[in-house]
N, CA and C of each residue as an Amber inpcrd file, in Angstrom:
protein
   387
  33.3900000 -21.1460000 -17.2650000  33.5220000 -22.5820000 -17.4590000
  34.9260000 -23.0230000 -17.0830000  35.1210000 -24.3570000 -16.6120000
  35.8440000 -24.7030000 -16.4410000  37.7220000 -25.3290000 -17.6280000
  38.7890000 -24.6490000 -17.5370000  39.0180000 -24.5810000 -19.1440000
  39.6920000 -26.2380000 -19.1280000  39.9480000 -26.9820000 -18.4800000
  40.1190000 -28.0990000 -18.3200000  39.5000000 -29.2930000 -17.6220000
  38.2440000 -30.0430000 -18.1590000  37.8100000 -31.1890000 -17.4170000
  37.7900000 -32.4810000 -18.0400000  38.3000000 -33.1300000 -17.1500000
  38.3510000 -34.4000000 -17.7790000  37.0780000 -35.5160000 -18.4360000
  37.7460000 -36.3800000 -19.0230000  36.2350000 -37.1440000 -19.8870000
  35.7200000 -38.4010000 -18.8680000  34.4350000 -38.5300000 -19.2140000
  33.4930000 -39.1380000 -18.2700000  33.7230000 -40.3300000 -19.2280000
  33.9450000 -41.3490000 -18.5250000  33.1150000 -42.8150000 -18.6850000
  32.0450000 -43.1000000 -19.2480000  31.5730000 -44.0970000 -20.0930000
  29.8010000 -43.9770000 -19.8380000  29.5860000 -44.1450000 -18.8820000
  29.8640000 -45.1200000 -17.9690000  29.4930000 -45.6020000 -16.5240000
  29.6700000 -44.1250000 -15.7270000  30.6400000 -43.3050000 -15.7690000
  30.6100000 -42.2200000 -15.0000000  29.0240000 -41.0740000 -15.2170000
  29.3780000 -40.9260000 -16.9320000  28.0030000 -39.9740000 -17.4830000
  27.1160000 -40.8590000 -16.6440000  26.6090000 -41.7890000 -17.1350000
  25.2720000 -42.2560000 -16.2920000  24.9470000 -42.0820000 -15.0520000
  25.9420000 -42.2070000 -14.0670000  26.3230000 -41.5420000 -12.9850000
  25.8980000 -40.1400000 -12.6360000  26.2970000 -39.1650000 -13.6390000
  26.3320000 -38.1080000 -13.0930000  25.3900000 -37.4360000 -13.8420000
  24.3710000 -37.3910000 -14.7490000  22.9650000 -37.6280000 -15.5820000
  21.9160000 -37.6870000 -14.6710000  22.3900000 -38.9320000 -13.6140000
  21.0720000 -38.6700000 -12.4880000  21.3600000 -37.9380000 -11.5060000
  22.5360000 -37.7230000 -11.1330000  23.1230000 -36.6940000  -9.9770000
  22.5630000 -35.2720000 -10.3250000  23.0870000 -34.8810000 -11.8310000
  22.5270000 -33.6590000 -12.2920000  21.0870000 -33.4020000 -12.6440000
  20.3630000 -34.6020000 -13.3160000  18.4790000 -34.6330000 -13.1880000
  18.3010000 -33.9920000 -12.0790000  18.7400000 -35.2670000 -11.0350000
  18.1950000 -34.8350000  -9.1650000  18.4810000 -33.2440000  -8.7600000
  19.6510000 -32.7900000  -8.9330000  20.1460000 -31.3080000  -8.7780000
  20.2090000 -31.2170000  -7.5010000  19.8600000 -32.2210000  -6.4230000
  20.2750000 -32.2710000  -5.2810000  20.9300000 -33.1540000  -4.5080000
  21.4040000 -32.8230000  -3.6700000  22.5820000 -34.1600000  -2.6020000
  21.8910000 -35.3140000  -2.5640000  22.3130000 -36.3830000  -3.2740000
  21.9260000 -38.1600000  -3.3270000  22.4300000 -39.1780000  -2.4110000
  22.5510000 -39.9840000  -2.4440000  23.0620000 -41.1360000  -1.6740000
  23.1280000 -41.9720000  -2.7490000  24.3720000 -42.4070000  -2.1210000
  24.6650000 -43.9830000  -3.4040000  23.1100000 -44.8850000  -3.6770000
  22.7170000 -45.4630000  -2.6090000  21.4700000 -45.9710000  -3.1840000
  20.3870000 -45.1930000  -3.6840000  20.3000000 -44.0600000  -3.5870000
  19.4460000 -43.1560000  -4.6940000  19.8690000 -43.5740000  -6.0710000
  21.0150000 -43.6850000  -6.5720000  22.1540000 -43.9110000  -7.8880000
  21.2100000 -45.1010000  -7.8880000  21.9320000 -45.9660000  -6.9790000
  21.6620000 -47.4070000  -7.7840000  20.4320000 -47.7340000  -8.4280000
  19.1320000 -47.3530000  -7.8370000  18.1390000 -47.1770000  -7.5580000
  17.4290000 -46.4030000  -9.1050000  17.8150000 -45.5310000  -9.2800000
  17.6150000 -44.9820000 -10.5750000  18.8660000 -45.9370000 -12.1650000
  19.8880000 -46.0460000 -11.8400000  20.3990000 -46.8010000 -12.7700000
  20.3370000 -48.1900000 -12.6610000  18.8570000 -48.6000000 -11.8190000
  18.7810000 -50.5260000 -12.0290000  18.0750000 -50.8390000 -13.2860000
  17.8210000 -50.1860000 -14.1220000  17.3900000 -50.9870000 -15.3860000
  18.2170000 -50.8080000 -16.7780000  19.2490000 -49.9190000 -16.2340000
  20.7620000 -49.5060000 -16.8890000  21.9440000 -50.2430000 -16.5920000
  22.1380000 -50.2670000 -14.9680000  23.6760000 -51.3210000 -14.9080000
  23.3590000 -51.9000000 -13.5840000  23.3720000 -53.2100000 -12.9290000
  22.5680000 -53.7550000 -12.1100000  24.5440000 -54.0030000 -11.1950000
  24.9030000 -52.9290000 -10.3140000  25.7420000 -53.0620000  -9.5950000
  25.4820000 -53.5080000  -8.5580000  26.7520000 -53.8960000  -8.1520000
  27.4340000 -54.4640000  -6.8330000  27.4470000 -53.0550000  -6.3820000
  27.0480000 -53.0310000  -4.8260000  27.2980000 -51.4390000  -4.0200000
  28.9310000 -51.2170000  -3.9560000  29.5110000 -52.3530000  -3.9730000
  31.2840000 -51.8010000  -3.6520000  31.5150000 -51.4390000  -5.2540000
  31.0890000 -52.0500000  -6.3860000  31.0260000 -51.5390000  -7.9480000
  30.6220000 -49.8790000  -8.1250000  29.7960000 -49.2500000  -7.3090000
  29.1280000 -48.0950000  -7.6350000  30.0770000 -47.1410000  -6.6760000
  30.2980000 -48.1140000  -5.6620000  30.9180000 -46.9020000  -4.5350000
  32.7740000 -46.6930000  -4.9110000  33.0350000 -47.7210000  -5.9650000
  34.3200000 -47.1170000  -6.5390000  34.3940000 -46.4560000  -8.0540000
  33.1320000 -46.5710000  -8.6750000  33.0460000 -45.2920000  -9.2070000
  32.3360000 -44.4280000  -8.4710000  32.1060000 -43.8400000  -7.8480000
  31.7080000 -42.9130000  -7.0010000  32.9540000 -42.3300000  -6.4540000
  33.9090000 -43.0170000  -5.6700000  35.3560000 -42.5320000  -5.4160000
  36.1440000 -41.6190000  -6.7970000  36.0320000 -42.6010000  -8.0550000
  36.4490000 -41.9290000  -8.8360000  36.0020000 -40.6410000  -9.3920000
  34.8090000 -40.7800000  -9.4300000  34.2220000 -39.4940000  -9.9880000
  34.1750000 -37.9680000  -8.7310000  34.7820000 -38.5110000  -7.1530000
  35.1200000 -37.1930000  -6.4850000  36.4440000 -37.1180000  -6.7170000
  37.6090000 -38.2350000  -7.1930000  38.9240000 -38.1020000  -7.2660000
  38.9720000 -36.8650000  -8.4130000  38.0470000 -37.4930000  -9.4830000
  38.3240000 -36.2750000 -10.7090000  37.6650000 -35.4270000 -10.8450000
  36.8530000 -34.9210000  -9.4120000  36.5900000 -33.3310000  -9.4660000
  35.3550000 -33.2310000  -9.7990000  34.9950000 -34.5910000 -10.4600000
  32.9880000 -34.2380000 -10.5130000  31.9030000 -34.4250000  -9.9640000
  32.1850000 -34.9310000  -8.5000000  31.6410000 -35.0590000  -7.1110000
  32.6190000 -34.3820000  -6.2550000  31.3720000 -33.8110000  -4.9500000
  31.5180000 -33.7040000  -3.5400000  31.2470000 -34.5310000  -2.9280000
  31.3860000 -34.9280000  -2.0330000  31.3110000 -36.1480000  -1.0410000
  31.0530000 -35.7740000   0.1050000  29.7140000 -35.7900000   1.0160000
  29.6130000 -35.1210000   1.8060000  29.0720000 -36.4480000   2.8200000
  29.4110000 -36.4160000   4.2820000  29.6610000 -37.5620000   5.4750000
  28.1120000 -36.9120000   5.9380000  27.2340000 -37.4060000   6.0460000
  25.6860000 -37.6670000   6.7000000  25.5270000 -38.8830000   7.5000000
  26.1270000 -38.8870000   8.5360000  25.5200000 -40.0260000   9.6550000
  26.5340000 -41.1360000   9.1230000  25.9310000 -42.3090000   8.8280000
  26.6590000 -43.2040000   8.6270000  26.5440000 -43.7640000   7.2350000
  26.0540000 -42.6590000   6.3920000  26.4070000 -42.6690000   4.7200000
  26.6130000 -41.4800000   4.4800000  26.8390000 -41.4400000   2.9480000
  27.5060000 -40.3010000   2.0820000  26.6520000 -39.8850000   1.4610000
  26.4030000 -38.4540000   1.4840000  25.7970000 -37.9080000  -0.1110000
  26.5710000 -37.3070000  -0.9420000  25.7020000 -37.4190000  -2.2810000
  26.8870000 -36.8260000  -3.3770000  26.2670000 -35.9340000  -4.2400000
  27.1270000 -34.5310000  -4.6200000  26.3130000 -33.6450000  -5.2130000
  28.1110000 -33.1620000  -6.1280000  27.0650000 -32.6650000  -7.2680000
  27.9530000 -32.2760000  -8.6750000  28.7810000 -31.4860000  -8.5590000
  30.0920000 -30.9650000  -8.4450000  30.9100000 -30.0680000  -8.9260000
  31.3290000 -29.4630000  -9.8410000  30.8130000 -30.2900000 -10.9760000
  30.7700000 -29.4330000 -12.0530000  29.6800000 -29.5010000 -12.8620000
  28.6020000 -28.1500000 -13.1230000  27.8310000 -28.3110000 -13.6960000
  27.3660000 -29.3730000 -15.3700000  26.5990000 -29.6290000 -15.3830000
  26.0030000 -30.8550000 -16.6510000  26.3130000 -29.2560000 -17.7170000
  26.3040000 -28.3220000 -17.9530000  26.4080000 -27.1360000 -19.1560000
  27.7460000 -27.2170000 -18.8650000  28.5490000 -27.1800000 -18.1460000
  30.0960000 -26.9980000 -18.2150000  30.7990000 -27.5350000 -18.8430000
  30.3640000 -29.3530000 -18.7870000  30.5470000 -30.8090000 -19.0700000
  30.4090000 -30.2910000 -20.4700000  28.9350000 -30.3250000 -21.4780000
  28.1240000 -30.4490000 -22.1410000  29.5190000 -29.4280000 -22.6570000
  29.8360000 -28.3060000 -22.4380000  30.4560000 -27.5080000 -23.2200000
  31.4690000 -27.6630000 -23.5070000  32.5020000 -28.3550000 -22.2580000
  33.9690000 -28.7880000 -22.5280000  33.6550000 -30.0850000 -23.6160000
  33.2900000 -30.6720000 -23.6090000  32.4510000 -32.1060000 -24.5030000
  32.7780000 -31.7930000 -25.7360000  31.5080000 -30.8610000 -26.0640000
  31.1090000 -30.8480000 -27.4140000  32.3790000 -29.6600000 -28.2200000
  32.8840000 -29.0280000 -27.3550000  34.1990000 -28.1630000 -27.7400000
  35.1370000 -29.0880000 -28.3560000  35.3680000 -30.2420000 -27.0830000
  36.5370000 -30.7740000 -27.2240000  36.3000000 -32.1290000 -28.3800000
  34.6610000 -32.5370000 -28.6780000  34.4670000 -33.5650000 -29.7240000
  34.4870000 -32.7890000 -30.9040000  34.1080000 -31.6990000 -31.1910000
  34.5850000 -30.5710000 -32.6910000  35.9710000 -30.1980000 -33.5110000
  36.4990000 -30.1770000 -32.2680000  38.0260000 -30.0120000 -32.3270000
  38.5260000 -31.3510000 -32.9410000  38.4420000 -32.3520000 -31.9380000
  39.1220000 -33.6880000 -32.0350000  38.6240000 -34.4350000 -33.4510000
  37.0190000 -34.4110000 -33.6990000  36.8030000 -34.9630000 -34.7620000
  36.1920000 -34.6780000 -36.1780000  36.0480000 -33.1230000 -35.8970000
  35.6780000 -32.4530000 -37.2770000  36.2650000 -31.5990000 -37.4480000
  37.6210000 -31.5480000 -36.8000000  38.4960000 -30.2690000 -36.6830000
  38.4930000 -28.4650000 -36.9350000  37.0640000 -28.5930000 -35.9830000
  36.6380000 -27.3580000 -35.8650000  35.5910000 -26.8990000 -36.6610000
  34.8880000 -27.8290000 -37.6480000  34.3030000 -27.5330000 -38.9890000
  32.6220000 -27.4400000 -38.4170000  32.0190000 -27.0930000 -38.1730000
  30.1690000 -27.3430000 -37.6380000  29.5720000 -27.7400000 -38.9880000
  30.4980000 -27.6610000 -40.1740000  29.5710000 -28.0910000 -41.2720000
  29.6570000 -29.5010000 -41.1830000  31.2160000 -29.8830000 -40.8500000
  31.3940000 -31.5130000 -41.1020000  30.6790000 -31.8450000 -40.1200000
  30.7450000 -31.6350000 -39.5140000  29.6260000 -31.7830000 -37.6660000
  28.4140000 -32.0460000 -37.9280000  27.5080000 -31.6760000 -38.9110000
  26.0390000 -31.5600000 -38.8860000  25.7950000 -32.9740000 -40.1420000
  26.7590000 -32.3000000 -40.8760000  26.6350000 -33.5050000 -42.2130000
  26.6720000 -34.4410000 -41.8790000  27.8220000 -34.8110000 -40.8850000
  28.2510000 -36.5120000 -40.2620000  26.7490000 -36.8630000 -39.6270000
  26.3190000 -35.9440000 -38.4330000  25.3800000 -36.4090000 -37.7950000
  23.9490000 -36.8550000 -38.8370000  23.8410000 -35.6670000 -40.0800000
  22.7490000 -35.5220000 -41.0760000  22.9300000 -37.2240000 -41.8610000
  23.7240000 -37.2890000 -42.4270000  24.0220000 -38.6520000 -43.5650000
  24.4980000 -39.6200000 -42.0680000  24.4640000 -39.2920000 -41.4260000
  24.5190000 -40.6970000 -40.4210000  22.8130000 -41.3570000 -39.6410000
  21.8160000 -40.3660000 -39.7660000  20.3880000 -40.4180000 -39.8010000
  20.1760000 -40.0480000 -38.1190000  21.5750000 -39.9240000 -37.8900000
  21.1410000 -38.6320000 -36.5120000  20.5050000 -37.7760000 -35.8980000
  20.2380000 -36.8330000 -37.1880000  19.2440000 -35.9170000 -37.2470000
  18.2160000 -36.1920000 -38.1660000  17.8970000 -34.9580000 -39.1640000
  16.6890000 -35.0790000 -40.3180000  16.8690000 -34.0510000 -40.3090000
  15.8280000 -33.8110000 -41.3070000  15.2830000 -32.1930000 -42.0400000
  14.7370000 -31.4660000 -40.9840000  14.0260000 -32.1180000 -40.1410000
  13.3110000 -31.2890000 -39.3600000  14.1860000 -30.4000000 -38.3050000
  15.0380000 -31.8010000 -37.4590000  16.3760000 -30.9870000 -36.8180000
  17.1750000 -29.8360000 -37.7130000  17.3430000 -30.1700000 -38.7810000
  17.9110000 -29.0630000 -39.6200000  17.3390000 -27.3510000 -39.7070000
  15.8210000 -27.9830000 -39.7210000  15.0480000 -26.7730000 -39.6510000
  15.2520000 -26.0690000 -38.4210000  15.1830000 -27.0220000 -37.1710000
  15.1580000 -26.0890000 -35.8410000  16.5460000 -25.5950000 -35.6020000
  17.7230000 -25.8030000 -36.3290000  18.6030000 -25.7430000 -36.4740000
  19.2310000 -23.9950000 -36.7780000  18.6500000 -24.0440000 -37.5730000
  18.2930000 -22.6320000 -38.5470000  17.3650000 -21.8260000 -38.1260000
  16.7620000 -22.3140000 -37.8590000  15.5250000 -21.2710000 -36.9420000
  16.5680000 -21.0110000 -35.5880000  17.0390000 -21.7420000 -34.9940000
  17.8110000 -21.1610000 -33.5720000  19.0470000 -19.6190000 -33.9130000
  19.6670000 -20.5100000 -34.9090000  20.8910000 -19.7760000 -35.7200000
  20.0610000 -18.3100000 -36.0020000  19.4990000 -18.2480000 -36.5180000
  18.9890000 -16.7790000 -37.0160000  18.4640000 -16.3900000 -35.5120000
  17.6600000 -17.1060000 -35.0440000  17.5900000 -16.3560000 -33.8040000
  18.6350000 -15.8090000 -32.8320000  20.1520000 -16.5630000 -32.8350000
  21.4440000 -16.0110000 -31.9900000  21.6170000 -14.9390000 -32.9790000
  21.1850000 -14.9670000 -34.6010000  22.1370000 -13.9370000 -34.9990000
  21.6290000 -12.7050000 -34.9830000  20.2190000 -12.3830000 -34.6830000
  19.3820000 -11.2450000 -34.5390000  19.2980000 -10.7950000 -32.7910000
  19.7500000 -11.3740000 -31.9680000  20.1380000 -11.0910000 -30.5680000
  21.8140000 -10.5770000 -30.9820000  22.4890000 -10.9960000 -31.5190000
  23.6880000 -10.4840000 -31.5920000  23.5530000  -9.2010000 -32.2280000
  22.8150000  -9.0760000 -32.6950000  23.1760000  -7.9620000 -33.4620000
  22.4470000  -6.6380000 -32.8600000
């Protein structure tokens, strides 16, 4: 994994959510096209976040004729991991209990998530062992 990546936008995540769904080289109007019932851009609006998101390393930008396609540089699990590392740290200061509780008494989850929760956990801890 990557040990430093920077934080996404929402406008960027949304961005790069369908880049990573697709898993293959897009075109800006593929984007727009999938995020029109999410953010109804201007093409010069999409195509400068699009600049931004190859400035900071989470697009390739690749020249096809007389448009661009764009494909991920850094995997959606890489993201997902620097993320949720770096939201544990920052706001439950490392704790997975305060982590679950906040999400639990915030109606985030439920009992049931709790259950699959615990059922996963015992399952990493019987592969570990």
């Amino acid at each position: 994994m990557i040990n430093e990546i920077k934080k996404l936008s929402d406008a960027e995540l949304e961005i790069m959510l369908v880049i990573w769904k697709t898993g293959n080289p897009v075109s800006s109007s593929y984007i727009s096209d999938q995020l029109r019932n999410k953010r109804n851009w201007a093409l010069a609006t999409l195509m400068t976040v699009l600049s931004r998101l190859v400035d900071k390393g989470f697009l390739y930008c690749e020249k096809e004729g007389r448009s661009n396609s764009y494909r991920a540089a850094i995997s959606e699990t890489d993201y997902k991991e620097c993320e949720g590392k770096s939201t544990l740290e920052k706001l439950f200061g490392n704790s997975i209990q305060d982590m679950v509780m906040s999400l639990y008494n915030g109606k985030a989850i439920d009992k049931n998530d709790l259950a699959e929760l615990r059922e996963m956990l015992d399952r990493v801890e019987r592969e570990d062992s």
